[in-house]
C-alpha positions as CSV (number, residue, x, y, z in Angstrom):
1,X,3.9,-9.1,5.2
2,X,5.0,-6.8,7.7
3,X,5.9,-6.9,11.2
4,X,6.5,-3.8,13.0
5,X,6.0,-3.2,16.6
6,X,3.9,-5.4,17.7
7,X,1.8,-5.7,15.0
8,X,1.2,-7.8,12.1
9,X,0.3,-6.6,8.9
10,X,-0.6,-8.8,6.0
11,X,-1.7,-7.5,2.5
12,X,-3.0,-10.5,0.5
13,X,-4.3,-9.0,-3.2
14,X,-6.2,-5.5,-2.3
15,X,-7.1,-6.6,1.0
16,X,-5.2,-5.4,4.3
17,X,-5.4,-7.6,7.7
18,X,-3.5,-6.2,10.5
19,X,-2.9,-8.5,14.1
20,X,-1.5,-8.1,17.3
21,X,1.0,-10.5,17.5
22,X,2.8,-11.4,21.2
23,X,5.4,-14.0,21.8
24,X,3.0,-16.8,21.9
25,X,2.6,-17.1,18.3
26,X,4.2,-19.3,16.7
27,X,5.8,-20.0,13.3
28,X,5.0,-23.2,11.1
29,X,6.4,-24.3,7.3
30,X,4.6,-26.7,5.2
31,X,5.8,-28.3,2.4
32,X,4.2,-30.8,-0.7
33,X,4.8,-31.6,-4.0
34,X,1.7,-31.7,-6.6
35,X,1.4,-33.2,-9.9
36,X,-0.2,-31.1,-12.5
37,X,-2.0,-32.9,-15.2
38,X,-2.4,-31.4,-18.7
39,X,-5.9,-32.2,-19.8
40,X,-4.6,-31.9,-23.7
41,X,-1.8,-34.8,-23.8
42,X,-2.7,-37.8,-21.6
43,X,-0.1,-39.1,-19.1
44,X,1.8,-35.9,-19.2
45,X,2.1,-32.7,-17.0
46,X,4.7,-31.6,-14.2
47,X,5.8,-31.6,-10.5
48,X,5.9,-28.4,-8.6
49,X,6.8,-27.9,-4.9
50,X,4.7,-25.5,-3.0
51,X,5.5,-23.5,0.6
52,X,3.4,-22.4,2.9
53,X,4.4,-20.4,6.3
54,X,1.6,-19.9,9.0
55,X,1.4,-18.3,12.4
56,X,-0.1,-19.4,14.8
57,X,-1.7,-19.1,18.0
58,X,-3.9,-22.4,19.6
59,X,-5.7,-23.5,16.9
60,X,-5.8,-20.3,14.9
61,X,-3.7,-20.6,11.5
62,X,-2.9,-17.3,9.0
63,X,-1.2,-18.4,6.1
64,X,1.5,-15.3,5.4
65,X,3.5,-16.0,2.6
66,X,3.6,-19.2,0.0
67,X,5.3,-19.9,-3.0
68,X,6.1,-22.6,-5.8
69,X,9.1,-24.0,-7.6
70,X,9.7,-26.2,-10.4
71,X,10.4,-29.9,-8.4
72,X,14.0,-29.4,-9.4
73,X,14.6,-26.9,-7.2
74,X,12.6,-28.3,-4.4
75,X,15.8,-28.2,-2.2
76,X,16.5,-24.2,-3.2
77,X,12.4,-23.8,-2.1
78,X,13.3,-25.8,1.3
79,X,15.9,-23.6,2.1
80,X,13.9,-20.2,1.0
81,X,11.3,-21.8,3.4
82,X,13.7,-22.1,6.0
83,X,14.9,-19.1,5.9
84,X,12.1,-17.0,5.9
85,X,10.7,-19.3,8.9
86,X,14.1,-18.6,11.1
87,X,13.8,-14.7,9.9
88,X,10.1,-14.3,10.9
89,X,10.8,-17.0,14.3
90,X,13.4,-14.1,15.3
91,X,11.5,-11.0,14.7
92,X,8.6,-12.3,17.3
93,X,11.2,-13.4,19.7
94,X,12.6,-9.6,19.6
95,X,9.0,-8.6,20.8
């Protein structure tokens, strides 16, 4: 992800998407935990916490970045979130 001027670019695997971005968009975090199953040993498998931060404009939603942590460090992924949300929040307020 890249914002420069007023312009958005997001590269997501080998593709390139590039948006004009104004002050109206905003900036959203969305958190959830998920339970992965292994399908070898009943009853076992493990809890990951997984971060998502859109922009947004009406009813529009691009997912820019997401990421996932052990559940352990759920708080440390909060925080990440946080942080990149306030960062990206202050770079489209500059605009």
């Amino acid at each position: 992800m890249k914002i420069s001027g007023n312009h958005l670019e997001l590269q997501n695997r080998l593709r390139l998407k590039t948006e004009r971005i104004t002050n109206d968009h905003k900036v959203k975090m969305k958190t959830c935990s998920e339970f992965v199953q292994l399908k070898s040993q009943a009853g076992s498998g493990s809890y990951f916490r997984i971060v998502e931060l859109y922009i947004s404009i009406g009813t529009s939603e691009q997912l820019v970045i997401d990421f996932q942590t052990d559940e352990k460090d759920a708080s440390i992924a909060n925080r990440l979130g946080n942080d990149l949300t306030s960062m990206v929040k202050n770079k489209i307020k500059s605009l």
